[in-house]
C-alpha positions in Angstrom: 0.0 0.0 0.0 1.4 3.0 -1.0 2.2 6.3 1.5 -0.8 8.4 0.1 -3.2 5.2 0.2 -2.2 4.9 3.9 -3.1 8.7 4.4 -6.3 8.3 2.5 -7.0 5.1 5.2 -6.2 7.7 8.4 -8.4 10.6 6.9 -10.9 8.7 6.6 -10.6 7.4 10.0 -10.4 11.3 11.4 -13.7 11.6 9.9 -14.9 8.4 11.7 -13.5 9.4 14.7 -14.8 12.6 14.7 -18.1 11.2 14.0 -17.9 14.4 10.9 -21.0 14.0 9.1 -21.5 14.9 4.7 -21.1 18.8 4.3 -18.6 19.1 7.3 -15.2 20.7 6.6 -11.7 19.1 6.8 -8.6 20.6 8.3 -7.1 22.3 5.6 -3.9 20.4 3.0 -1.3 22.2 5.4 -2.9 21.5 8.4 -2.8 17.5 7.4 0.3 17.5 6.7 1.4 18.7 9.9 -0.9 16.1 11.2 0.5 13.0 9.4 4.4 14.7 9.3 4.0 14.5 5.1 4.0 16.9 2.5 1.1 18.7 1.5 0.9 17.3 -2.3 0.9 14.0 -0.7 -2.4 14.9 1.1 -3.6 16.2 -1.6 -3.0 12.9 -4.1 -4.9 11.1 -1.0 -7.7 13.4 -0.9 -8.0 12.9 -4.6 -8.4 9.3 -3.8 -11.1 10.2 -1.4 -13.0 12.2 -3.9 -12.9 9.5 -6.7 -15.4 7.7 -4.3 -17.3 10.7 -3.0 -16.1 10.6 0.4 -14.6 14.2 0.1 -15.4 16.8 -1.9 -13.8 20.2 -3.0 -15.1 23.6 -3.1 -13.0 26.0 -4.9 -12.1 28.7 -2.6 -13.9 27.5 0.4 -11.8 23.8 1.4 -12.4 20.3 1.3 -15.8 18.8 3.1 -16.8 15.2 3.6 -19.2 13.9 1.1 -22.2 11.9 0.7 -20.0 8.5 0.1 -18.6 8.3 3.4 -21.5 6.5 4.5 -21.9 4.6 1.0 -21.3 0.5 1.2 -21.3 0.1 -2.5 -18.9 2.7 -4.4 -18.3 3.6 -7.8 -15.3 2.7 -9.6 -13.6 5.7 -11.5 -11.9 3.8 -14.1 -14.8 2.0 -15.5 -15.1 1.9 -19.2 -17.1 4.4 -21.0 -20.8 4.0 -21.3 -22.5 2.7 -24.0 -26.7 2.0 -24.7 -26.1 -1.6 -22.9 -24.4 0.0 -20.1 -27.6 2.2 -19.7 -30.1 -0.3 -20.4 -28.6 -2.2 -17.6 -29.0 0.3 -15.1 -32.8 0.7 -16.3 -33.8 -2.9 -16.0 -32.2 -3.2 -12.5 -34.6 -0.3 -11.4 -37.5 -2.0 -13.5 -36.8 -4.8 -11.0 -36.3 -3.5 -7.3 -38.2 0.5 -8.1 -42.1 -0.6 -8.9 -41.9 -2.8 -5.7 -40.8 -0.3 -3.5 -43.3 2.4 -4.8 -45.5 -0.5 -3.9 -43.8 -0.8 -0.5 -43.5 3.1 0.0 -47.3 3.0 -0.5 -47.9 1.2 1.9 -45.8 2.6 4.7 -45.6 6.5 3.6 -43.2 6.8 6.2 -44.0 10.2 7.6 -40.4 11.4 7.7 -39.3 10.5 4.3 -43.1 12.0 2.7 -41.5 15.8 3.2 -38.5 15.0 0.9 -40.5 13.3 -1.4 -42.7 16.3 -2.2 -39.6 18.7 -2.5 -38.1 16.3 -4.4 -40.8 15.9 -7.1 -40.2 18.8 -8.6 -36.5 18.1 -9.9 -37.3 17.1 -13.1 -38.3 20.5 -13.9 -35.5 22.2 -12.4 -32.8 19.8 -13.7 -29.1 20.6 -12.4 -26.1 22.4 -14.5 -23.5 20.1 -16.0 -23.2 16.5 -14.3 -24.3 17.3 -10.8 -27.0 15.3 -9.2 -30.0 16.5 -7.4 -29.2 17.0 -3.5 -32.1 14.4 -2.7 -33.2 12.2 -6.1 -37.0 11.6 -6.5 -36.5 7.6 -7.0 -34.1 8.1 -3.4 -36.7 9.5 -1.5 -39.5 7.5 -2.8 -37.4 4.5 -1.8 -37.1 6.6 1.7 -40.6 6.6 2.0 -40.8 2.9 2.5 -39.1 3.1 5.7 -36.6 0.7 4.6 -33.3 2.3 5.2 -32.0 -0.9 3.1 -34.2 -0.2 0.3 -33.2 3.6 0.2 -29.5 3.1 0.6 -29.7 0.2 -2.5 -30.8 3.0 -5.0 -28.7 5.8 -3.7 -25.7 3.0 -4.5 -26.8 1.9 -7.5 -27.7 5.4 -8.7 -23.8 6.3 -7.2 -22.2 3.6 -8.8 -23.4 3.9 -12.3 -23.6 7.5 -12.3 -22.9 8.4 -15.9 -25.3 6.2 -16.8 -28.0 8.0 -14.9 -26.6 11.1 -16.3 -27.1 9.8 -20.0 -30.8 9.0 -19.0 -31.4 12.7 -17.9 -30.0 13.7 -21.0 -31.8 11.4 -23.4 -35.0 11.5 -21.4 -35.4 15.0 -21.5 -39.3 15.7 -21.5 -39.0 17.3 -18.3 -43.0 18.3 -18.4 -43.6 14.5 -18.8 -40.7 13.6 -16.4 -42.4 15.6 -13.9 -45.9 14.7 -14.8 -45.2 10.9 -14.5 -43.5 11.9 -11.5 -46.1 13.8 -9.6 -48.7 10.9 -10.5 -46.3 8.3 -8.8 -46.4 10.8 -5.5 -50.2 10.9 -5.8 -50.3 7.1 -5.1 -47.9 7.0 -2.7 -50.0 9.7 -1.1 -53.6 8.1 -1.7 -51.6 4.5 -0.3 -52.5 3.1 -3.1 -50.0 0.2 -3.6 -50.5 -1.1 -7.4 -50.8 1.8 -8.8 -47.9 2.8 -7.4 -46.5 -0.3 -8.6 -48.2 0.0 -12.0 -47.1 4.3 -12.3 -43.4 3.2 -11.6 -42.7 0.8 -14.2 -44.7 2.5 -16.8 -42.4 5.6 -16.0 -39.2 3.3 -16.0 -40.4 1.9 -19.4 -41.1 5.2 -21.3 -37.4 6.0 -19.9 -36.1 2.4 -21.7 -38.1 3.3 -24.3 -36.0 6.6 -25.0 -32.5 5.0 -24.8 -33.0 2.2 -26.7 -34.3 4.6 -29.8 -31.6 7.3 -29.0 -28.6 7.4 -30.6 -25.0 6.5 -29.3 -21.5 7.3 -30.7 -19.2 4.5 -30.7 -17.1 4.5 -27.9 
């Protein structure tokens, strides 16, 4: 194991320790440093490390905060190979089989806690985010929430994590976002009404309108 995966391991072990929970700031590069007796560029190739898998993140001119994926199980790998329409089809079908079940689920349950996010949260696919950035809580996330099945929630945050630019090529090539939102807002209404199948029934119908898209759009050879 190299020096700066060794720092990597005791960063993230400060952030442990410290109990330091997503959006709280590190000790500065220098300040590590001093900490670990290294140089500050081999901090900084650790942190880099960290932020492949989300566990830090950098905010130019403000410092480095921990990220979402220090609570992750399942993280992405950055050196995958580039995407292609099978790639993405994949990550649709996997949702075709575990997302209608837990709209059924979140129907059912409406977890009172999880409902609030899942209103604010119906709304992103009308506001969609600049560049590659993800929505700070996903609609399919918080529905998931809604089942009360911290399991079920943290399986689509991962999969959704770890085949990221996948999900990004679905926002761009499903990009009705009146329809998006419609379908979305319809799915909510069940979950509301605790209606189970059509909760069910809403989900996979949106989920099939989005396979739909991708397997008629086109891909450039990677």
């Amino acid at each position: 194991m190299s020096l700066s995966e060794r720092l990597a391991d005791s960063i993230v072990e400060i952030i442990r320790d410290e109990q330091l929970a997503p959006g709280a700031a590190l000790a500065s590069s220098r300040d590590l440093a001093k900490r670990f007796d290294v140089t500050t560029p081999t901090v900084r190739e650790a942190l880099r490390r960290l932020e492949a898998t989300g566990i830090v993140e950098f905010r130019h001119g403000s410092g480095t905060y921990v990220g979402a994926g220090i609570s992750r199980r399942v993280l992405a790998n950055p050196h995958r190979p580039t995407i292609d329409r099978e790639s993405v089809l994949e990550l649709v079908d996997a949702r075709l089989v575990l997302e209608p079940a837990i709209a059924a689920a979140a129907a059912r349950t409406r977890a009172p806690e999880a409902m609030s996010r899942l209103e604010a949260a119906v709304t992103n696919a009308l506001h969609p985010p600049a560049g590659d950035t993800r929505p700070a809580v996903h609609f399919h996330v918080a529905l998931a929430a809604a089942s009360g099945n911290r399991l079920l929630e943290e399986s689509v945050e991962a999969l959704l994590h770890v085949r990221v630019r996948e999900q990004i090529e679905i926002r761009h090539r499903y990009d009705d976002r009146e329809r998006d939102h419609a379908e979305h807002v319809r799915i909510l209404a069940a979950i509301r009404e605790g209606d189970p199948a059509a909760a069910e029934t809403l989900t996979r119908t949106h989920l099939e309108s989005i396979r739909k898209a991708i397997e008629t759009a086109e891909f450039r050879a990677p």
